[in-house]
C-alpha positions as CSV (number, residue, x, y, z in Angstrom):
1,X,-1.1,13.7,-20.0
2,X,1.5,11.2,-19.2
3,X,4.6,12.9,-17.6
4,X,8.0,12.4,-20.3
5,X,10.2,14.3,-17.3
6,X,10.0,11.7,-14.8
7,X,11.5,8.7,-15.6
8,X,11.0,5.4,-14.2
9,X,13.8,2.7,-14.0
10,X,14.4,-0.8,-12.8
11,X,14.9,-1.2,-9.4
12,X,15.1,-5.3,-9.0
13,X,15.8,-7.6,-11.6
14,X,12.5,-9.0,-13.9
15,X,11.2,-12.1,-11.8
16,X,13.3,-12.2,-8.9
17,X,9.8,-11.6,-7.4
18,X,6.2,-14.1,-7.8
19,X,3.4,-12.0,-9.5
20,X,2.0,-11.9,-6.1
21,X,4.6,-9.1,-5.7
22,X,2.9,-6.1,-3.7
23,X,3.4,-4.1,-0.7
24,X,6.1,-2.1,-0.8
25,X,7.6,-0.7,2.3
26,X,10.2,0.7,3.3
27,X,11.7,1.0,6.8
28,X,14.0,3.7,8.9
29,X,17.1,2.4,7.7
30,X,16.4,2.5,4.2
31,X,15.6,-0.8,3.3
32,X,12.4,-1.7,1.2
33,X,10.0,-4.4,1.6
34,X,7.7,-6.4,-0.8
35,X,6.4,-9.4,-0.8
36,X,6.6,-12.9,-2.5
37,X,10.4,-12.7,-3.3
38,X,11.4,-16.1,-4.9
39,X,8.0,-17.8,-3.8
40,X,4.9,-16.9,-2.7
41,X,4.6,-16.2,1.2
42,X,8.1,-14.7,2.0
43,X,8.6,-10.9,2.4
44,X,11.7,-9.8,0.4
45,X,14.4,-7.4,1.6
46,X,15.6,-4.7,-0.8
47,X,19.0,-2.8,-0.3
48,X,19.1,1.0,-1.5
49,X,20.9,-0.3,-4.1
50,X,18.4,-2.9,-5.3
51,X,19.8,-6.5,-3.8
52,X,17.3,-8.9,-2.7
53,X,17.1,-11.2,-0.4
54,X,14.4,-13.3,2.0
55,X,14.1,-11.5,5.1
56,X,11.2,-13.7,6.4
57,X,9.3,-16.6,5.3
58,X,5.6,-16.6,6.4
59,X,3.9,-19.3,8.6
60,X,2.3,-22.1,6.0
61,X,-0.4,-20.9,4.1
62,X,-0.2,-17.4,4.6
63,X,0.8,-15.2,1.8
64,X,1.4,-11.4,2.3
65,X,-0.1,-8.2,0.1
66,X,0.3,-5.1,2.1
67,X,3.1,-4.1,4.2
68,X,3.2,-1.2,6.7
69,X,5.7,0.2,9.6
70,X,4.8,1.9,12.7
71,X,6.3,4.6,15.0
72,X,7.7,2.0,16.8
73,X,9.3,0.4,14.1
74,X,7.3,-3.2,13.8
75,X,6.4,-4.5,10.7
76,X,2.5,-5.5,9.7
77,X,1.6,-7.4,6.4
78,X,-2.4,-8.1,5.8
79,X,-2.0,-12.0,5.5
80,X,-4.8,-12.7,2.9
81,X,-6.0,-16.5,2.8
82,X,-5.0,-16.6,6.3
83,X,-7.4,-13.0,7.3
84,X,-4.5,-12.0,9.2
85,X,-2.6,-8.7,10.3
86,X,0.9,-10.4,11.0
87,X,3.1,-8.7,13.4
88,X,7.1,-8.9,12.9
89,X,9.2,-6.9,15.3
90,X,12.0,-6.3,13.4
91,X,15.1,-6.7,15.6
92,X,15.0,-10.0,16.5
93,X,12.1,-11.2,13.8
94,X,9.6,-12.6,15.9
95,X,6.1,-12.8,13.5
96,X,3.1,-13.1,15.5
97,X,-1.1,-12.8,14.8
98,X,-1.7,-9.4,15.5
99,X,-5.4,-9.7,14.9
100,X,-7.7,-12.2,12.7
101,X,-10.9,-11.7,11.5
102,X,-12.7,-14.3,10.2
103,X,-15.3,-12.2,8.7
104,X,-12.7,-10.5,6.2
105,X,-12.7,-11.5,2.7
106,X,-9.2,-11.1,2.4
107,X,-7.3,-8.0,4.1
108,X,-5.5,-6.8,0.9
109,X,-3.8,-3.1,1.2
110,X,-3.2,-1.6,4.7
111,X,-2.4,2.0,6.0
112,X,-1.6,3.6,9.1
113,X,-2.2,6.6,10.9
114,X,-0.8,9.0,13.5
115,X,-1.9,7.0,16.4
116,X,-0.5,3.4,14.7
117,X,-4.2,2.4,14.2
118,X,-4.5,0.3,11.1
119,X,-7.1,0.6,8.5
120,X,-7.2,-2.4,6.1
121,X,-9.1,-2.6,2.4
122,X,-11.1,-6.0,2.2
123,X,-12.5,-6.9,-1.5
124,X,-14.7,-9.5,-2.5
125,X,-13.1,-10.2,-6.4
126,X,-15.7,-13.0,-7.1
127,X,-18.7,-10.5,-6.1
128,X,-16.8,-6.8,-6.8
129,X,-17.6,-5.7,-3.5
130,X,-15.4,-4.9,-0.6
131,X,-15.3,-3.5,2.9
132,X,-12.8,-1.7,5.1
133,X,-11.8,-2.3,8.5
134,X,-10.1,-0.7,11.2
135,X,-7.0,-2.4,13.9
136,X,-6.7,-1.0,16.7
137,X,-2.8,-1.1,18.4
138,X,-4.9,-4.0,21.2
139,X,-5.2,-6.0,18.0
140,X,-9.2,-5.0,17.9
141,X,-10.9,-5.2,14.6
142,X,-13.8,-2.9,13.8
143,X,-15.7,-2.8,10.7
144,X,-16.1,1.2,9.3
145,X,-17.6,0.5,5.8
146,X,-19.4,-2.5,3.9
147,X,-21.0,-3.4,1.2
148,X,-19.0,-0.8,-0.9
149,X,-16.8,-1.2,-4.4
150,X,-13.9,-3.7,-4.8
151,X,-12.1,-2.2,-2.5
152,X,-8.7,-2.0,-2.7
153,X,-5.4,1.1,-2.2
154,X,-6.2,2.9,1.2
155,X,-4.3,5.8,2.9
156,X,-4.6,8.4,5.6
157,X,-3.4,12.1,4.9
158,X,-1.6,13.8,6.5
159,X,-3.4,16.0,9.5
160,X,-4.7,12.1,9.8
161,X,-8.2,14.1,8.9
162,X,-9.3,11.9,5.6
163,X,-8.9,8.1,4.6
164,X,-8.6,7.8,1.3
165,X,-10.0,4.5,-0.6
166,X,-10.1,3.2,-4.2
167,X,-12.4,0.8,-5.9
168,X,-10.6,-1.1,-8.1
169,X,-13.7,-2.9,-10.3
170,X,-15.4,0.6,-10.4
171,X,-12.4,2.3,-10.7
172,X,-13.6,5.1,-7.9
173,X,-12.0,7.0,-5.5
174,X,-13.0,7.7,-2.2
175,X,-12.7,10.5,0.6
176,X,-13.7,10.0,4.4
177,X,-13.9,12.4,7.2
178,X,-11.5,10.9,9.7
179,X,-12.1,11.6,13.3
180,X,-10.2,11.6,16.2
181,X,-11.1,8.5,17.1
182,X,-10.6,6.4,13.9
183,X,-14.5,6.9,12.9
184,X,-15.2,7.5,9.0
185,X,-18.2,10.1,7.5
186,X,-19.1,12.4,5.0
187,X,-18.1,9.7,2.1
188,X,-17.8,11.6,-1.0
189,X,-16.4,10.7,-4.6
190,X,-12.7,12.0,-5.1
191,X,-12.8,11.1,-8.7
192,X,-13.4,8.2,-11.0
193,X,-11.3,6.9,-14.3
194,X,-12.9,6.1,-17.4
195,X,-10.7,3.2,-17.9
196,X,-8.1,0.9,-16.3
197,X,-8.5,-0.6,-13.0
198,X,-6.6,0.7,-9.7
199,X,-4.5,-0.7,-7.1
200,X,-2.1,0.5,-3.9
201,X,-1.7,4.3,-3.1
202,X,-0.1,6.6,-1.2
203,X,0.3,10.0,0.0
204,X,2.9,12.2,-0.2
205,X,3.9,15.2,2.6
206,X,1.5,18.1,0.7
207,X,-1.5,15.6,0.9
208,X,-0.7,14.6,-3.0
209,X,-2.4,11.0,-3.7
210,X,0.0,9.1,-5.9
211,X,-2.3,5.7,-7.4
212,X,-1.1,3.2,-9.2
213,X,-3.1,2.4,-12.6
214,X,-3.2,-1.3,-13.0
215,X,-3.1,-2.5,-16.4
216,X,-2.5,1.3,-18.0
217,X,1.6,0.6,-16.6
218,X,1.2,4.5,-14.6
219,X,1.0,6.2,-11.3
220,X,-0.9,9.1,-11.5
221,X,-0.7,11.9,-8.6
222,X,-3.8,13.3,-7.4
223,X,-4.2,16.8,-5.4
224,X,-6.1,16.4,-2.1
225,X,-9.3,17.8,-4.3
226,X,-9.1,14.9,-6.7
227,X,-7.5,16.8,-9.7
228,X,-4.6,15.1,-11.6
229,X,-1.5,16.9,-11.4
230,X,0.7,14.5,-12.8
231,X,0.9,10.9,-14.5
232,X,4.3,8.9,-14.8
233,X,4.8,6.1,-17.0
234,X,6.4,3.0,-15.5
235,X,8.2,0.1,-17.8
236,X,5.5,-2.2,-16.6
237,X,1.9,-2.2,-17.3
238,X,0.4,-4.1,-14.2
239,X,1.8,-2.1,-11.1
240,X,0.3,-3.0,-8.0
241,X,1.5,-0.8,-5.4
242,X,3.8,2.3,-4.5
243,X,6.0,3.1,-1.6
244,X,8.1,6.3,-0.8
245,X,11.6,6.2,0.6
246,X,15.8,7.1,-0.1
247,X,17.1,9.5,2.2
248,X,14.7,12.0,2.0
249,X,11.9,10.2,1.0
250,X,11.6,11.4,-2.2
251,X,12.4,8.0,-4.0
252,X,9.2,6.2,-5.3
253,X,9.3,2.2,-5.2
254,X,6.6,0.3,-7.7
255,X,5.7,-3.5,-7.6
256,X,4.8,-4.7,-11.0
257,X,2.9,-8.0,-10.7
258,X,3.7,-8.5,-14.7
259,X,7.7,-8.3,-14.3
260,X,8.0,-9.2,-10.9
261,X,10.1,-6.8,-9.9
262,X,10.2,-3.3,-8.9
263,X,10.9,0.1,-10.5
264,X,11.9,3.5,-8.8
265,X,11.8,7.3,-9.6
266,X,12.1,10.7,-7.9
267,X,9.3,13.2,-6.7
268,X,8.9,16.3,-5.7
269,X,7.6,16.1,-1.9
270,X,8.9,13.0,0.7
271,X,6.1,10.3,1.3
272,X,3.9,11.3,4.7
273,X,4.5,7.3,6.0
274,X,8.7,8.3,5.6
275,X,7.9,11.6,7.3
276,X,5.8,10.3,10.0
277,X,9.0,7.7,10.9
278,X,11.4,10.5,10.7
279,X,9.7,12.1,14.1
């Protein structure tokens, strides 16, 4: 049941963004991230109000999909041809190689968790297989999960006590026991579409999943048990990812690879990455 009450609108003009656009984020202050703006391998800056502009261009031949912040404030983008997490300290803009792992396909999404430990989605497209890793804050890359789905959106809830991961080929979702120390078990199936692929996710405050539906032009919101609660239409049909931000976190911001742009609406609890940066 697609939701008529919420409605989606444009947030940056149609193409001021590459296809490649993807990894919304948004920082303390208010302003939201995505990359590709005006060419491939920039990140874009978004005002509340929707102005873009290059905040920073990328070192040659890297290209950015996933963006995350942490406590601290620094900026980390999964740098896909390059397999990179970049590192940009936002105050001055120094970018840096957090951590490179030549054994990654291509870090595509990345979340984070309480502790600023990354956990990065890394599909195989040409095989429809995919692996996720784990960054540690030293910059150490561990491997958690292989040989699994085309792996693809990731997030951590909110107690930081389940990683969530979807499977864009298979169009699965996945639930892991998170421990303490950043160690996944207990895999088990969340829930699984009949149709229409998947791509970025996030979760909201209550432990909602909100995943956009690549292709299908929705975001659909998922209770912590897997059951869908809620599906918004979007003006796009290709969105690729979804952040949470405004000031109090209740704004959602979509990338949508086929307008290359972004589009916003309201919901009902703040994102847990907004809340987490609020402390």
């Amino acid at each position: 049941m697609v939701d008529d009450v919420v409605k989606s609108s444009i947030f940056t003009p149609a193409n001021g963004f590459t296809s490649g656009v993807e990894g919304p984020a948004v920082d303390k202050a208010g302003m939201v991230y995505a990359v590709n703006f005006g060419k491939q391998g920039t990140i874009g800056q978004i005002t509340p109000d929707g102005k873009a502009s290059v905040f920073v261009e990328l070192p040659d031949g890297s290209i950015g999909n996933g963006i995350r912040f942490s406590k601290r404030g620094d900026m980390f983008i999964a740098d896909y041809p390059k397999h990179n997490i970049l590192k940009v300290v936002m105050g001055t803009k120094k970018l840096s190689v957090f951590a490179n792992e030549p054994r990654m396909n291509q870090p595509n999404d990345i979340a984070i968790d309480s502790k600023d430990r990354l956990y990065a989605s890394d599909p195989n497209w040409k095989d429809n297989t995919g692996n996720i890793w784990r960054i540690d804050t030293d910059g150490k890359v561990t491997l958690l999960e292989a040989n699994m789905g085309t792996t693809n959106g990731i997030d951590v809830s909110p107690d930081n006590k389940s990683l969530y991961v979807n499977e864009s080929v298979q169009r699965k979702v996945w639930a892991y026991d998170l421990s303490a120390g950043g160690q996944v078990s207990n895999k088990r199936l969340l829930i699984e579409f009949p149709d229409f692929g998947m791509d970025g996710m996030r979760c909201d405050t209550k432990g909602n999943l909100y995943i956009v539906r690549y292709g299908k032009g929705t975001v659909v919101k998922l209770s912590p048990a897997g059951k869908v609660l809620q599906e918004i239409q979007l003006i796009g049909k290709k969105p690729t990812n979804i952040a949470f931000g405004g000031k109090d976190g209740r704004t959602a911001y979509v990338t949508l690879q086929d307008q290359g742009n972004l589009e916003t609406f309201r919901v009902d609890a703040p994102g847990q990455e907004w809340a987490m940066r609020q402390k």
